[in-house]
mmCIF file of the N, C-alpha and C atoms, coordinates in Angstrom:
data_MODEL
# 
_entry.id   MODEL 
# 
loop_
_atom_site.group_PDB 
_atom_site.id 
_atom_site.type_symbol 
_atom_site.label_atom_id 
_atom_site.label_alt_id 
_atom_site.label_comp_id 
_atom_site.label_asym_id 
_atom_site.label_entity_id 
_atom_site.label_seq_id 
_atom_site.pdbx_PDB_ins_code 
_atom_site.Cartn_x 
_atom_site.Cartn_y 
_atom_site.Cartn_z 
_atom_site.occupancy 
_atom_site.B_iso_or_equiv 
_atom_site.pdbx_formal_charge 
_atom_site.auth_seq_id 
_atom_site.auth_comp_id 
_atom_site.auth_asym_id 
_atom_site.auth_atom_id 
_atom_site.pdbx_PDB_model_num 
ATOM 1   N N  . UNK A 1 1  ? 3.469  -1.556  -1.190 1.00 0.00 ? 1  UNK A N  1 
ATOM 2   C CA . UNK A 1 1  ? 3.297  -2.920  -0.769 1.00 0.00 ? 1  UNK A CA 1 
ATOM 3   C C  . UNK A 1 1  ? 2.818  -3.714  -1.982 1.00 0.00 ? 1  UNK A C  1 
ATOM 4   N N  . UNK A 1 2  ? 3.786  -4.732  -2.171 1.00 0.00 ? 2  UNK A N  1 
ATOM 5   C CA . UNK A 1 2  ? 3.077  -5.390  -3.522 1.00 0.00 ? 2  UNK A CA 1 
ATOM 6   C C  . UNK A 1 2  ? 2.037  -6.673  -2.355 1.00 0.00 ? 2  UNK A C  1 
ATOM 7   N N  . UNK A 1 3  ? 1.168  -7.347  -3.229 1.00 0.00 ? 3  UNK A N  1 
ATOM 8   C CA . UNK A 1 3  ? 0.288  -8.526  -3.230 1.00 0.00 ? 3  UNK A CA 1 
ATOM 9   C C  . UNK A 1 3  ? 0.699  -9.190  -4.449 1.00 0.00 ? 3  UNK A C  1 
ATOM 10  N N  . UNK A 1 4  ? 1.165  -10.688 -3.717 1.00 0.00 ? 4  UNK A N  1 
ATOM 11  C CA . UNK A 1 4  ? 1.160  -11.583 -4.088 1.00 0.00 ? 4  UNK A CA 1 
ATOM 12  C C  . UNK A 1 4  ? 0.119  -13.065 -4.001 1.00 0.00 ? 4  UNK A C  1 
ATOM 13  N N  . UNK A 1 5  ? 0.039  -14.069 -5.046 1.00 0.00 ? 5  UNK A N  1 
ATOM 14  C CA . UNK A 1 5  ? -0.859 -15.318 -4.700 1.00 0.00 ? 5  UNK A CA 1 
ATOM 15  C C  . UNK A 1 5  ? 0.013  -15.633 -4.706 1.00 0.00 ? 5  UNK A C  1 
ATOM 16  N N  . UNK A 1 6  ? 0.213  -16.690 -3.365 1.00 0.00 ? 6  UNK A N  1 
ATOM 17  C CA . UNK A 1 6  ? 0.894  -17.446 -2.956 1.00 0.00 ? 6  UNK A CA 1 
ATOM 18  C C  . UNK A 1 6  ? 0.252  -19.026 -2.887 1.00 0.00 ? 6  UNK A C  1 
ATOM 19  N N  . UNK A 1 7  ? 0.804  -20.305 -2.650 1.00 0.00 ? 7  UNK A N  1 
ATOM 20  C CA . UNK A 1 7  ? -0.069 -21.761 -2.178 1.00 0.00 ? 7  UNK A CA 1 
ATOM 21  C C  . UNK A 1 7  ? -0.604 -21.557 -1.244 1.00 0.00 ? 7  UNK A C  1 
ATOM 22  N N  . UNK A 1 8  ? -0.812 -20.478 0.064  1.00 0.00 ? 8  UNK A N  1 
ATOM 23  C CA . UNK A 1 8  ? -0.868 -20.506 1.399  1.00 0.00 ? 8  UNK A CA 1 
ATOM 24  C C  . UNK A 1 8  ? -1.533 -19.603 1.191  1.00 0.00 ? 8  UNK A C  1 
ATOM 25  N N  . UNK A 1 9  ? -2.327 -19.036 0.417  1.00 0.00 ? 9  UNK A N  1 
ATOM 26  C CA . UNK A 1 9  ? -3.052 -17.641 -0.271 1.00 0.00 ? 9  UNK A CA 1 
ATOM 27  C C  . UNK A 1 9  ? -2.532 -16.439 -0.129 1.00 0.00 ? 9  UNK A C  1 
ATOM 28  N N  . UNK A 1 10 ? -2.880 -15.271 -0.428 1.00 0.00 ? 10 UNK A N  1 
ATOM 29  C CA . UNK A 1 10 ? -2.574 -14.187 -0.872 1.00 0.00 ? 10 UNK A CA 1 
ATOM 30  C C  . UNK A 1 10 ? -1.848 -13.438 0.335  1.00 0.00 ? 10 UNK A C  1 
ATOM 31  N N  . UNK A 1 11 ? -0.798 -12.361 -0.011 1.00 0.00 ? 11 UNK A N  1 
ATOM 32  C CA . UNK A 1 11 ? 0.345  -12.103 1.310  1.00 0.00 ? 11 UNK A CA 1 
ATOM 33  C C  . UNK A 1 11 ? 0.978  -10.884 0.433  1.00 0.00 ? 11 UNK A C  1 
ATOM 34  N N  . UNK A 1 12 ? 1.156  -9.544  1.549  1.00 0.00 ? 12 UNK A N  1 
ATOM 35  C CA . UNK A 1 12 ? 1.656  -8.196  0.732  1.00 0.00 ? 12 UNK A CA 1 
ATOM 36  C C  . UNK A 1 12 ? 3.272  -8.948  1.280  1.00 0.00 ? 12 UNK A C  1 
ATOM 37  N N  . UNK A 1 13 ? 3.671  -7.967  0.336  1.00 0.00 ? 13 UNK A N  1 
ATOM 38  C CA . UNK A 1 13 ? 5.214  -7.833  0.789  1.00 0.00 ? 13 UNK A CA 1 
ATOM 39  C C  . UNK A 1 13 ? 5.715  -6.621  0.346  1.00 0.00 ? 13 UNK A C  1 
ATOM 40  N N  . UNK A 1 14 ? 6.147  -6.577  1.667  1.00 0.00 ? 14 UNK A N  1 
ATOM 41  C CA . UNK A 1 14 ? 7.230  -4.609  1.368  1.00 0.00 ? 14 UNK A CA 1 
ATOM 42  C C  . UNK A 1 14 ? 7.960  -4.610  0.061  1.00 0.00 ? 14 UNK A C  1 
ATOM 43  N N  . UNK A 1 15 ? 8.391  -3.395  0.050  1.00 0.00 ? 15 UNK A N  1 
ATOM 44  C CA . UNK A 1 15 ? 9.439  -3.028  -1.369 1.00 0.00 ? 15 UNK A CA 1 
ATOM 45  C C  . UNK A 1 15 ? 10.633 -3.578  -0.695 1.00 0.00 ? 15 UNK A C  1 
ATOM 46  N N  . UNK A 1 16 ? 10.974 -3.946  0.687  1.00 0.00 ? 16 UNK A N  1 
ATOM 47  C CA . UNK A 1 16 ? 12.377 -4.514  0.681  1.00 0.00 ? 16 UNK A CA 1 
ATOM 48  C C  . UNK A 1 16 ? 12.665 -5.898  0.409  1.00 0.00 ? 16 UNK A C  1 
ATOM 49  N N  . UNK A 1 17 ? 11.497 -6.293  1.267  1.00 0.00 ? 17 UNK A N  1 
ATOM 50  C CA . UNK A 1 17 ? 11.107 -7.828  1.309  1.00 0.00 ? 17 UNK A CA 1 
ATOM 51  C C  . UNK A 1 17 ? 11.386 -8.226  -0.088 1.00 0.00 ? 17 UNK A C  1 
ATOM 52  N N  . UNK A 1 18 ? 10.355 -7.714  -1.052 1.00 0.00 ? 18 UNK A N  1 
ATOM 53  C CA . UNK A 1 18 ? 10.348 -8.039  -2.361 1.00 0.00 ? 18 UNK A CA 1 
ATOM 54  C C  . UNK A 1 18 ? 11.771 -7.677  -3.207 1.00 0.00 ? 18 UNK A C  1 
ATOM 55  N N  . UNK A 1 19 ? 12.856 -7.099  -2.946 1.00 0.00 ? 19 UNK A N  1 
ATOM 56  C CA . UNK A 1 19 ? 14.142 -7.426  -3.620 1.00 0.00 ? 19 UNK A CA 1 
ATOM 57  C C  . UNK A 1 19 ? 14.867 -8.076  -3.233 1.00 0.00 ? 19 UNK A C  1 
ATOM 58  N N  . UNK A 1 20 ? 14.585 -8.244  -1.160 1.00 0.00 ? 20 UNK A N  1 
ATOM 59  C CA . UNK A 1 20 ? 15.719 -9.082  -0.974 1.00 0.00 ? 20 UNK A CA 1 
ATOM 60  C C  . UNK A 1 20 ? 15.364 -10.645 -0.988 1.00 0.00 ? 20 UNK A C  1 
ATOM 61  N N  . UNK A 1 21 ? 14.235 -10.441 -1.390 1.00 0.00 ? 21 UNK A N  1 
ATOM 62  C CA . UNK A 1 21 ? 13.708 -12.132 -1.135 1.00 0.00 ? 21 UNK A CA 1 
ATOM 63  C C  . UNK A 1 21 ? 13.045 -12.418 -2.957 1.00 0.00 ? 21 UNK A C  1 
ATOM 64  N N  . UNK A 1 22 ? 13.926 -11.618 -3.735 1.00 0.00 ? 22 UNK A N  1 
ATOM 65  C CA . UNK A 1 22 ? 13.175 -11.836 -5.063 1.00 0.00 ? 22 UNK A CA 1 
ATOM 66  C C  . UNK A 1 22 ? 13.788 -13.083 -5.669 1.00 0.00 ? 22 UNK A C  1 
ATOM 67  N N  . UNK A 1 23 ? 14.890 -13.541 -5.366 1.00 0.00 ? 23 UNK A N  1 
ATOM 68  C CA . UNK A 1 23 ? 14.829 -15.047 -5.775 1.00 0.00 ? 23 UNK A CA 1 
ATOM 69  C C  . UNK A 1 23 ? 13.756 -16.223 -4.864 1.00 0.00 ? 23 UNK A C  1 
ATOM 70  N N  . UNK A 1 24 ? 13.544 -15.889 -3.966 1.00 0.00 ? 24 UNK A N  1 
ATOM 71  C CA . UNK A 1 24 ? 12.640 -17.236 -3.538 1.00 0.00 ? 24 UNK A CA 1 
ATOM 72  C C  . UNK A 1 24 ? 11.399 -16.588 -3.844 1.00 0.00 ? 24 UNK A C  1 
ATOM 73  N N  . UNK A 1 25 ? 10.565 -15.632 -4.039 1.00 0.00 ? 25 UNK A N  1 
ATOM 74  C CA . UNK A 1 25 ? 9.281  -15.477 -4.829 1.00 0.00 ? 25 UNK A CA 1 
ATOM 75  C C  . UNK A 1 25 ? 9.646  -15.749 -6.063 1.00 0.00 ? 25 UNK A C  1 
ATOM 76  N N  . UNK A 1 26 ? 10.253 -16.078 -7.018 1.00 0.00 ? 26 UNK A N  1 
ATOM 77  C CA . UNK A 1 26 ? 10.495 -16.859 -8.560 1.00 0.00 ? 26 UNK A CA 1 
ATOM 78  C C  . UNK A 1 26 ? 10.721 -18.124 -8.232 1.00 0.00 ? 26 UNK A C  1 
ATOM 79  N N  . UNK A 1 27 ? 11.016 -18.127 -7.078 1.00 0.00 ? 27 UNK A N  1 
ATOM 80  C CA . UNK A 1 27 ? 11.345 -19.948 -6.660 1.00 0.00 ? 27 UNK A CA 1 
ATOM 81  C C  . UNK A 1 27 ? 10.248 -20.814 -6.778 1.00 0.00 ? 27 UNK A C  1 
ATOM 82  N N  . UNK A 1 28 ? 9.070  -20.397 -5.549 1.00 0.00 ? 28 UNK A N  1 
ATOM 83  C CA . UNK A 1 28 ? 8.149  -20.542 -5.297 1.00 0.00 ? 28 UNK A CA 1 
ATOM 84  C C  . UNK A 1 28 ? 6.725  -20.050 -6.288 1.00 0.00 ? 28 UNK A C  1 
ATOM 85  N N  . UNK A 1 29 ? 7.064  -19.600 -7.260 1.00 0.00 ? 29 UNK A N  1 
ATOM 86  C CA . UNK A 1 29 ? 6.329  -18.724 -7.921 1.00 0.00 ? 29 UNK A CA 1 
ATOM 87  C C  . UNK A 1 29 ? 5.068  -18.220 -8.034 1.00 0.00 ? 29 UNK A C  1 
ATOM 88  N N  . UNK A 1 30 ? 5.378  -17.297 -7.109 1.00 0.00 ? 30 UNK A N  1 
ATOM 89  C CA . UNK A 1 30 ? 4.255  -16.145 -6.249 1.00 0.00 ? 30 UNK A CA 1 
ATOM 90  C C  . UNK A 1 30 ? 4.150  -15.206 -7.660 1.00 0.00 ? 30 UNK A C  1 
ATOM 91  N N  . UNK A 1 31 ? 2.596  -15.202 -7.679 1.00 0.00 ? 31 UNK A N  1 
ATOM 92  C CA . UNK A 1 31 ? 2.411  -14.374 -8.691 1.00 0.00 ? 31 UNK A CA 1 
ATOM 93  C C  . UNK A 1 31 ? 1.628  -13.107 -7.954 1.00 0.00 ? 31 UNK A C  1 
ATOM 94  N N  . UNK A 1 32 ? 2.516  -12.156 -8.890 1.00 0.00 ? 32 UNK A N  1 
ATOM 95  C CA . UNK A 1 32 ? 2.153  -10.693 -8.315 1.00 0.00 ? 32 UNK A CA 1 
ATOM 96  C C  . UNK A 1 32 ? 0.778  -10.325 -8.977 1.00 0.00 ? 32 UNK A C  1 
ATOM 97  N N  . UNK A 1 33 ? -0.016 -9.782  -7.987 1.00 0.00 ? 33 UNK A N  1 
ATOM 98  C CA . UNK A 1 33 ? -1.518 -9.375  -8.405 1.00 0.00 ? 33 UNK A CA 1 
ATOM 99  C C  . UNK A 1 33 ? -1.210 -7.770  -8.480 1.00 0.00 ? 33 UNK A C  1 
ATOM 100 N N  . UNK A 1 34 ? -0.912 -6.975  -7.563 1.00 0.00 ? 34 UNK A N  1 
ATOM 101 C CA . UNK A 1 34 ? -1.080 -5.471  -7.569 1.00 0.00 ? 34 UNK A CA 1 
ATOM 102 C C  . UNK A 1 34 ? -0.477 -4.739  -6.911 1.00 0.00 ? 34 UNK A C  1 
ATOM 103 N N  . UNK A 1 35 ? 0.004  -3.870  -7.028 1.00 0.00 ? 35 UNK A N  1 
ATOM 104 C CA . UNK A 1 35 ? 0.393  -2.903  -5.496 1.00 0.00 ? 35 UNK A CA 1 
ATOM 105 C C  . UNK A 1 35 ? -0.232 -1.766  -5.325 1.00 0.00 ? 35 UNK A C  1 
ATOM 106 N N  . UNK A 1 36 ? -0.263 -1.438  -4.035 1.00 0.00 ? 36 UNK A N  1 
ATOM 107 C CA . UNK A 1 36 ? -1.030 -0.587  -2.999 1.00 0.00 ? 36 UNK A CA 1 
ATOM 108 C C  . UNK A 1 36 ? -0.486 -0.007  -1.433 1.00 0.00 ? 36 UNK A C  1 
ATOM 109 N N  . UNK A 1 37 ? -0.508 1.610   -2.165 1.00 0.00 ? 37 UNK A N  1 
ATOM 110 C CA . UNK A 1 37 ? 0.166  1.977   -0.795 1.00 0.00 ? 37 UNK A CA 1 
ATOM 111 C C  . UNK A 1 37 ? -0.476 2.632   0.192  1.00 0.00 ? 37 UNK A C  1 
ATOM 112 N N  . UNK A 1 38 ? -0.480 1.585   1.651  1.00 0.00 ? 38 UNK A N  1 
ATOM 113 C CA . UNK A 1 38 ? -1.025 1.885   2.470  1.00 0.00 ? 38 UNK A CA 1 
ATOM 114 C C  . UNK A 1 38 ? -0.404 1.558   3.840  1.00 0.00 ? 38 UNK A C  1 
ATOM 115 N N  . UNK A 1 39 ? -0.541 2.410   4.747  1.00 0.00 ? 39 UNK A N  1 
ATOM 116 C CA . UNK A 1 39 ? 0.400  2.834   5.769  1.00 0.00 ? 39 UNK A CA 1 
ATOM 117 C C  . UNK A 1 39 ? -0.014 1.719   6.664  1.00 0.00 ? 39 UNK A C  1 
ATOM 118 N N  . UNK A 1 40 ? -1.105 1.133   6.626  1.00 0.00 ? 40 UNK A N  1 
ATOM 119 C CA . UNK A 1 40 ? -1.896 0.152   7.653  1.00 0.00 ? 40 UNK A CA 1 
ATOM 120 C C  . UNK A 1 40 ? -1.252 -1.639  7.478  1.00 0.00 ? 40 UNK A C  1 
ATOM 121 N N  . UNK A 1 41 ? -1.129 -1.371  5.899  1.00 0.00 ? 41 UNK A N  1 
ATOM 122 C CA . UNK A 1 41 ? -0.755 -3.360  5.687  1.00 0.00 ? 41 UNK A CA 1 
ATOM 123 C C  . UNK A 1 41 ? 1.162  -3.131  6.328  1.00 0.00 ? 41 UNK A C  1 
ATOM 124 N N  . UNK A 1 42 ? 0.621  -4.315  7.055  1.00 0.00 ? 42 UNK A N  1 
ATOM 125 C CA . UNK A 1 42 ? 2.500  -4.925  7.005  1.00 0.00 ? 42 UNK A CA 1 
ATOM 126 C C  . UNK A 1 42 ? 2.456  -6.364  6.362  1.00 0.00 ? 42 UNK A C  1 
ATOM 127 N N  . UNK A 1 43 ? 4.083  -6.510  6.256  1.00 0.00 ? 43 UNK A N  1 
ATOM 128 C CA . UNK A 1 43 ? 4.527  -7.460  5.637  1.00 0.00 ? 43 UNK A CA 1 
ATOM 129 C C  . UNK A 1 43 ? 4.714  -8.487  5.971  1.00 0.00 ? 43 UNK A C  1 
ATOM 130 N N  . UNK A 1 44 ? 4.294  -9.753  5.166  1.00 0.00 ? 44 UNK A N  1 
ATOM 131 C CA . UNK A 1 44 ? 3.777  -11.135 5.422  1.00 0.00 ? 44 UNK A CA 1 
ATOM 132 C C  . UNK A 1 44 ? 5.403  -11.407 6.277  1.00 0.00 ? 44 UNK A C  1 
ATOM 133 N N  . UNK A 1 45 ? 6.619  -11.101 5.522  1.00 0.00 ? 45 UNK A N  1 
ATOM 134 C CA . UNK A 1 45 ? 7.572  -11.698 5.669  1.00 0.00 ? 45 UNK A CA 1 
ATOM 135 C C  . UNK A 1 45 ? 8.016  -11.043 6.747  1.00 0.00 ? 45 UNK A C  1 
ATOM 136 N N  . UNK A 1 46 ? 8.201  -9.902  7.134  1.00 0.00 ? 46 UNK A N  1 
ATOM 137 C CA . UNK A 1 46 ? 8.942  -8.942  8.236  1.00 0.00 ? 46 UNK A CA 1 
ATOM 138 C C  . UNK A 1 46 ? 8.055  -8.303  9.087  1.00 0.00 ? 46 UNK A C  1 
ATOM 139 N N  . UNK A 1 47 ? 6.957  -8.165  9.039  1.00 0.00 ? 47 UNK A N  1 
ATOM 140 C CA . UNK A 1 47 ? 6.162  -7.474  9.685  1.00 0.00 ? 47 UNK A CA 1 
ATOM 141 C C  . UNK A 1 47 ? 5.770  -5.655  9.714  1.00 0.00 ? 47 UNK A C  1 
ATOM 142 N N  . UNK A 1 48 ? 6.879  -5.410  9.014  1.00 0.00 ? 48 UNK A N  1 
ATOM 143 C CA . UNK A 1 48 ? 6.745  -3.936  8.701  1.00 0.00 ? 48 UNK A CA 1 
ATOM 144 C C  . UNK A 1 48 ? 6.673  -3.104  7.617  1.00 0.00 ? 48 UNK A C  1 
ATOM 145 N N  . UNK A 1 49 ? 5.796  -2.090  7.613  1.00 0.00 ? 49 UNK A N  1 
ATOM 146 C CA . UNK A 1 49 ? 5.320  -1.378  6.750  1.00 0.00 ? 49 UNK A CA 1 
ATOM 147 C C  . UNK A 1 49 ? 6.053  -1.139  5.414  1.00 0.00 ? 49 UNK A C  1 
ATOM 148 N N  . UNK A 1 50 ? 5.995  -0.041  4.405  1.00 0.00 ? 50 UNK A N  1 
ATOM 149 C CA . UNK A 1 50 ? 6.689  0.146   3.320  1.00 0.00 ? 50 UNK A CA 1 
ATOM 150 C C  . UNK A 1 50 ? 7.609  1.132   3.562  1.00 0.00 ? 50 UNK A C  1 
ATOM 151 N N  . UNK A 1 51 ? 7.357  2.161   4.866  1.00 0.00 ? 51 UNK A N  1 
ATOM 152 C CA . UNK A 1 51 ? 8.113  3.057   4.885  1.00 0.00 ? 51 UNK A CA 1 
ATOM 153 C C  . UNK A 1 51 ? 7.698  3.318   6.649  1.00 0.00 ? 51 UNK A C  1 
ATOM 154 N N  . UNK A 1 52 ? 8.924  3.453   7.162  1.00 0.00 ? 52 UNK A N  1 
ATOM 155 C CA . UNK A 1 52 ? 8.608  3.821   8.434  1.00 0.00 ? 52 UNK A CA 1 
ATOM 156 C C  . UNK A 1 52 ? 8.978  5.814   8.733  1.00 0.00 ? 52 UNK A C  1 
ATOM 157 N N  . UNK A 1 53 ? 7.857  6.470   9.632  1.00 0.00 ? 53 UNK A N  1 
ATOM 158 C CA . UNK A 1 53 ? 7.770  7.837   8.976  1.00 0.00 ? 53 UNK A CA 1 
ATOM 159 C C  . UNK A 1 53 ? 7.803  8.184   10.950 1.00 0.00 ? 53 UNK A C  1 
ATOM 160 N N  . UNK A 1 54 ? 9.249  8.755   10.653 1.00 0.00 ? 54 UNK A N  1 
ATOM 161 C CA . UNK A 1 54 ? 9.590  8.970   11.928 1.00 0.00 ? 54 UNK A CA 1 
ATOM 162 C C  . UNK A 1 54 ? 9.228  10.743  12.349 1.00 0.00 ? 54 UNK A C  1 
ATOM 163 N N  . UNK A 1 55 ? 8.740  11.063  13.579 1.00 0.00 ? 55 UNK A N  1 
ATOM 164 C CA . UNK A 1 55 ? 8.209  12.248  14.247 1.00 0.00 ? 55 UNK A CA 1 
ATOM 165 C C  . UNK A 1 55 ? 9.056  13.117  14.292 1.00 0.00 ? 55 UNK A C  1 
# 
């Protein structure tokens, strides 16, 4: 999950989120602070995790 600063403050976004939406984070220019993987954050944009880990 990366973290981004955003105008609307700070917001993770998945590894998908973040390629398929990597022209409008350069648009908007969300600056990336860090990433961190954790099974608990979902994504500002989609709502779901980094990896979904099926039973």
């Amino acid at each position: 999950m990366h973290l981004f600063e955003t105008e609307e403050g700070d917001k993770w976004v998945c590894i998908t989120c973040g390629e398929e939406k990597k022209d409008m984070i350069m648009e908007k220019k969300w600056e990336w602070i860090f990433d961190k993987h954790d099974m608990v954050l979902r994504c500002a944009l989609c709502g779901h995790p980094d990896f979904d880990f099926e039973d």
